[in-house]
MARDREN-254405 format. One record per residue: residue number from 1; x, y, z negated of N, C-alpha, C in turn. Coordinates in nm, 3 decimals, padded with zeros to 5 digits. Example, Ala and Ser with C-alpha at 12.3 -4.5 7.8 and 13.67 -1.06 7.14 Angstrom:
BEGIN
LUMVEX   n      nX      nY      nZ     caX     caY     caZ      cX      cY      cZ
LUMVEX   1  01.319 -00.569 -00.780  01.230 -00.450 -00.780  01.320 -00.330 -00.780
LUMVEX   2  01.285 -00.225 -00.708  01.367 -00.106 -00.714  01.290  00.003 -00.787
# end
This chain:
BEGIN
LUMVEX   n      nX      nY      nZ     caX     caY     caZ      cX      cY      cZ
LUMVEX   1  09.076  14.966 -14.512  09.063  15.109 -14.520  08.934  15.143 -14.595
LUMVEX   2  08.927  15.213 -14.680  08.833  15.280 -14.789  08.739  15.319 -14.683
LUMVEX   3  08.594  15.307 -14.700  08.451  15.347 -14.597  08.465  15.527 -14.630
LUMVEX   4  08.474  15.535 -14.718  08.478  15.715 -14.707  08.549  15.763 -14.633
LUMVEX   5  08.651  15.706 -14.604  08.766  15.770 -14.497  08.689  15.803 -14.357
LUMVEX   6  08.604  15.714 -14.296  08.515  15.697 -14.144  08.402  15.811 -14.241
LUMVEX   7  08.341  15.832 -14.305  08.305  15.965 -14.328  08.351  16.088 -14.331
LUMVEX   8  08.471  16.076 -14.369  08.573  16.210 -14.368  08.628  16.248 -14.197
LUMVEX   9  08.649  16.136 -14.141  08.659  16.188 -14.037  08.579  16.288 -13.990
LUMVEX  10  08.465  16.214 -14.000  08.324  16.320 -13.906  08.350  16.417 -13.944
LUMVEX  11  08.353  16.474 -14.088  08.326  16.600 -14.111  08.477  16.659 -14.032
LUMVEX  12  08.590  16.637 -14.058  08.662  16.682 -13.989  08.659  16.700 -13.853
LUMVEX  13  08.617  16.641 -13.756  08.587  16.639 -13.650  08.525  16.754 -13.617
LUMVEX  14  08.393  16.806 -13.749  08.299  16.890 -13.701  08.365  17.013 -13.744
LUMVEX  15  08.472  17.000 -13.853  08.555  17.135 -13.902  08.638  17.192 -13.771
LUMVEX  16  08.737  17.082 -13.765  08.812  17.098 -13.626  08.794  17.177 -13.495
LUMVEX  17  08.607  17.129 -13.460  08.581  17.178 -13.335  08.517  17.329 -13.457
LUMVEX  18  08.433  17.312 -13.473  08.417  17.502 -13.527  08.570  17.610 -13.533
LUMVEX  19  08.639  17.525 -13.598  08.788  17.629 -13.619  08.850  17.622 -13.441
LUMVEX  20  08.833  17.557 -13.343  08.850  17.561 -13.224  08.777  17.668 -13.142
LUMVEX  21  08.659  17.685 -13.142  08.553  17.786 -13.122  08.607  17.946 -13.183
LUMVEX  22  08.611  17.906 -13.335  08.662  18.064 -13.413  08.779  18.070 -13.377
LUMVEX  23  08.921  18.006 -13.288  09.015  18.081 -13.263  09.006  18.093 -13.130
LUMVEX  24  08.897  18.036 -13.009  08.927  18.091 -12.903  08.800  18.221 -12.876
LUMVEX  25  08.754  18.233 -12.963  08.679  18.406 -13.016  08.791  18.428 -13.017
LUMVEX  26  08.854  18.458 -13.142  08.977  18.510 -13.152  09.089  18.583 -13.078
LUMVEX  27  09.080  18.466 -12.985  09.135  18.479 -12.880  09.131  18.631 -12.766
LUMVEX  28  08.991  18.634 -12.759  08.911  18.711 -12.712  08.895  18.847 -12.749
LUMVEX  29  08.903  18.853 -12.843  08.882  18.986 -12.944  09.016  19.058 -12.961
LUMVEX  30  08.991  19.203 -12.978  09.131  19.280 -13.013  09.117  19.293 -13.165
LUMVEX  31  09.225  19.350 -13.216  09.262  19.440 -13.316  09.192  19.371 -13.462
LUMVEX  32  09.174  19.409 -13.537  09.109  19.390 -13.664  09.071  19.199 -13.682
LUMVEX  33  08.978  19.238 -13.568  08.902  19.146 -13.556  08.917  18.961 -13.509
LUMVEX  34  09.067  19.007 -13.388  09.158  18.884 -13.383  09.226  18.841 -13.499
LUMVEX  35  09.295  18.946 -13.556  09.336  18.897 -13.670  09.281  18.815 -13.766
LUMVEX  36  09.148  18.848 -13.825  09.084  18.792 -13.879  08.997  18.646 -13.827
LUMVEX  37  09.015  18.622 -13.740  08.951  18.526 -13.635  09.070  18.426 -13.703
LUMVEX  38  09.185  18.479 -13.604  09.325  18.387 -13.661  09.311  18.349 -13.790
LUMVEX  39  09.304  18.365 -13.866  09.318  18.371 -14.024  09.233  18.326 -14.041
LUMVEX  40  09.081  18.291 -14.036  09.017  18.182 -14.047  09.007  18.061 -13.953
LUMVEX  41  09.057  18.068 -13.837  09.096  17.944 -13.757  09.177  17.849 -13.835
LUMVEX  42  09.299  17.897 -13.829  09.378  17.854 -13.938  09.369  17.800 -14.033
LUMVEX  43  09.295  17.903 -14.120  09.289  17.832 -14.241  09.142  17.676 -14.208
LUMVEX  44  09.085  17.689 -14.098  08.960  17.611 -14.142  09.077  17.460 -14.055
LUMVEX  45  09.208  17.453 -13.998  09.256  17.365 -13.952  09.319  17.322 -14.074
LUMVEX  46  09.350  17.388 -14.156  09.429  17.363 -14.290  09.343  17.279 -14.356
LUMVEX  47  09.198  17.372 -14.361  09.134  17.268 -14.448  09.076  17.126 -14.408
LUMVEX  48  09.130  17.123 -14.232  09.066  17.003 -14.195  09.161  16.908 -14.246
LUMVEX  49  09.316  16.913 -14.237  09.400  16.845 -14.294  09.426  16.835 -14.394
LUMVEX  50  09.355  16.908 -14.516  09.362  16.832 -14.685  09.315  16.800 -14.670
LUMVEX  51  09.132  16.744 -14.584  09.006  16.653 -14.600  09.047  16.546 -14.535
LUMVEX  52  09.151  16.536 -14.456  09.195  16.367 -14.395  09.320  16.343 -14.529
LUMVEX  53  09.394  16.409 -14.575  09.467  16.369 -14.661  09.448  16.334 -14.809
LUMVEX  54  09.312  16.376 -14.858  09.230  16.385 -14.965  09.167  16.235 -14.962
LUMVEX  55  09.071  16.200 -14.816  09.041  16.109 -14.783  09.119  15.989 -14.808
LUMVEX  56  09.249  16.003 -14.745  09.385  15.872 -14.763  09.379  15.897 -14.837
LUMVEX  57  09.457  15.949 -14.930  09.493  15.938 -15.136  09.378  15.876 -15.192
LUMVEX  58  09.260  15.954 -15.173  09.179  15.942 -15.282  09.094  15.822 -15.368
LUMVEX  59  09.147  15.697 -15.253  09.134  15.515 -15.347  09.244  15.505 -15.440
LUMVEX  60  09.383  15.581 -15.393  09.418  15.536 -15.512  09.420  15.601 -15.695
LUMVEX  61  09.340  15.694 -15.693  09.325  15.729 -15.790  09.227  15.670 -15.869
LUMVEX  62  09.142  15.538 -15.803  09.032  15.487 -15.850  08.870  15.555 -15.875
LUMVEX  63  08.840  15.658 -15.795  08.749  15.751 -15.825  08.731  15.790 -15.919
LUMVEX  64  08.867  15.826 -15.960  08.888  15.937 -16.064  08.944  16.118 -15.993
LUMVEX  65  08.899  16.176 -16.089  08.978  16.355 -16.029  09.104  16.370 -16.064
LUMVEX  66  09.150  16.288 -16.116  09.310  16.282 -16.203  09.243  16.323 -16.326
LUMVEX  67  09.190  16.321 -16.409  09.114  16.382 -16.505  09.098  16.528 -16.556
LUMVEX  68  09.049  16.581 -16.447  08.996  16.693 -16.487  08.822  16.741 -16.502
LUMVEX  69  08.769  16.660 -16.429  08.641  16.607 -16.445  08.603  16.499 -16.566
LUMVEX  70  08.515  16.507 -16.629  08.444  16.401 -16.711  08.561  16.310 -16.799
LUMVEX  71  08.650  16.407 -16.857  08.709  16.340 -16.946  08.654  16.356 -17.082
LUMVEX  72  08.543  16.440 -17.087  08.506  16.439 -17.226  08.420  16.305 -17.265
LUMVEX  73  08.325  16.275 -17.211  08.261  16.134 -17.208  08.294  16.019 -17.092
LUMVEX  74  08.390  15.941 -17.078  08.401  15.876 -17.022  08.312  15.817 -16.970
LUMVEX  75  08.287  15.748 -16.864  08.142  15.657 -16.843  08.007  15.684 -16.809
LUMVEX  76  07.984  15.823 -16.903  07.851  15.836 -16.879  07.855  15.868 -16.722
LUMVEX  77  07.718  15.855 -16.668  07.684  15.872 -16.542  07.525  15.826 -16.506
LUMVEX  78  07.512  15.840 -16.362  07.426  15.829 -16.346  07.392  15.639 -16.339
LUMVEX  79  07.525  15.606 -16.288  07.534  15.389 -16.322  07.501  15.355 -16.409
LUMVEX  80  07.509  15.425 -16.563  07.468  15.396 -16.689  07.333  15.349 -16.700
LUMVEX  81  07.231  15.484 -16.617  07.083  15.435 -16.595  07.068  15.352 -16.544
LUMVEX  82  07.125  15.304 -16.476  07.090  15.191 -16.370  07.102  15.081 -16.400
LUMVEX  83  07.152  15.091 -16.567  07.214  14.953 -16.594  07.143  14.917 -16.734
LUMVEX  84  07.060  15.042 -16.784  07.030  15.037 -16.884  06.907  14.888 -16.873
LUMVEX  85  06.932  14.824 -17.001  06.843  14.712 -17.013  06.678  14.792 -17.046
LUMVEX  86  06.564  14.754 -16.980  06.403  14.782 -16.991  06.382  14.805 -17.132
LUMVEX  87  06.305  14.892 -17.184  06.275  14.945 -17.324  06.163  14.814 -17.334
LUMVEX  88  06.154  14.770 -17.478  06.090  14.697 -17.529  06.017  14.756 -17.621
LUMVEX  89  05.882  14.727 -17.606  05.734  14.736 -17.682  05.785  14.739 -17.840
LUMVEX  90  05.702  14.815 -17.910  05.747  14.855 -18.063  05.627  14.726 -18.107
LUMVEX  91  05.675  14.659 -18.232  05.600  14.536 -18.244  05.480  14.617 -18.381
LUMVEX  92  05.385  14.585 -18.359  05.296  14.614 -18.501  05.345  14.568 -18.617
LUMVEX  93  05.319  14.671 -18.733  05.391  14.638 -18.868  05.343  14.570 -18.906
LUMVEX  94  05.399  14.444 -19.048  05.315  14.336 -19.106  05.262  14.435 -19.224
LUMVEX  95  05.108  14.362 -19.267  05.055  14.453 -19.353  05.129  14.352 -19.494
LUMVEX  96  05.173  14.432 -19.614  05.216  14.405 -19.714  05.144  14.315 -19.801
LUMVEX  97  05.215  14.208 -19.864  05.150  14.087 -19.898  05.207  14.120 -20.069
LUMVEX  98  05.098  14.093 -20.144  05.121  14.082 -20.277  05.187  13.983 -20.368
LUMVEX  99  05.268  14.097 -20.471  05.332  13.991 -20.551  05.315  13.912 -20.607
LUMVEX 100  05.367  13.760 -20.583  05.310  13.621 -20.672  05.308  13.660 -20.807
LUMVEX 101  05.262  13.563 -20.864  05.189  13.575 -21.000  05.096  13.614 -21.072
LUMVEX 102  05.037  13.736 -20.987  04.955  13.866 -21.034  04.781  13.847 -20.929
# end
């Protein structure tokens, strides 16, 4: 199992219990205001279940976005730096040696 997944949980966990809290407000409340309670309960359970389902899928796309991200330069990133070989010292010029014969 992909290590991001045991990260995704947590956050879900912590989405889960907040949207648990905002619908038993909800609960509590009349008119306007239940409604709107509902309607973000909801939706924040919705979003807990694309973040576990996002989580599963998302090895097999290879940590890619499907390419909608960074298709203009492939590669570049921040790994690039990390990989770049150490800059080397500029060598002193040779001073110019005169033409034989003269």
């Amino acid at each position: 199992m992909h290590p991001f997944f045991f990260g995704a949980i947590h956050h879900v966990l912590l989405v889960a219990v907040f949207a648990f809290f905002v619908l038993f407000a909800a609960s509590k409340a009349d008119g306007f205001v239940k409604i709107l309670g509902n309607v973000l309960g909801y939706l924040l359970l919705i979003a807990a279940v694309l973040m576990i389902l996002c989580a599963a899928i998302g090895p097999m796309f290879g940590g890619r976005t499907m390419g909608f991200i960074g298709t203009m330069h492939p590669g570049w990133g921040y790994h690039m730096m990390q990989s770049a070989p150490p800059a080397q010292p500029a060598t002193p010029a040779q001073p110019a040696k005169p033409a034989p014969g003269k």
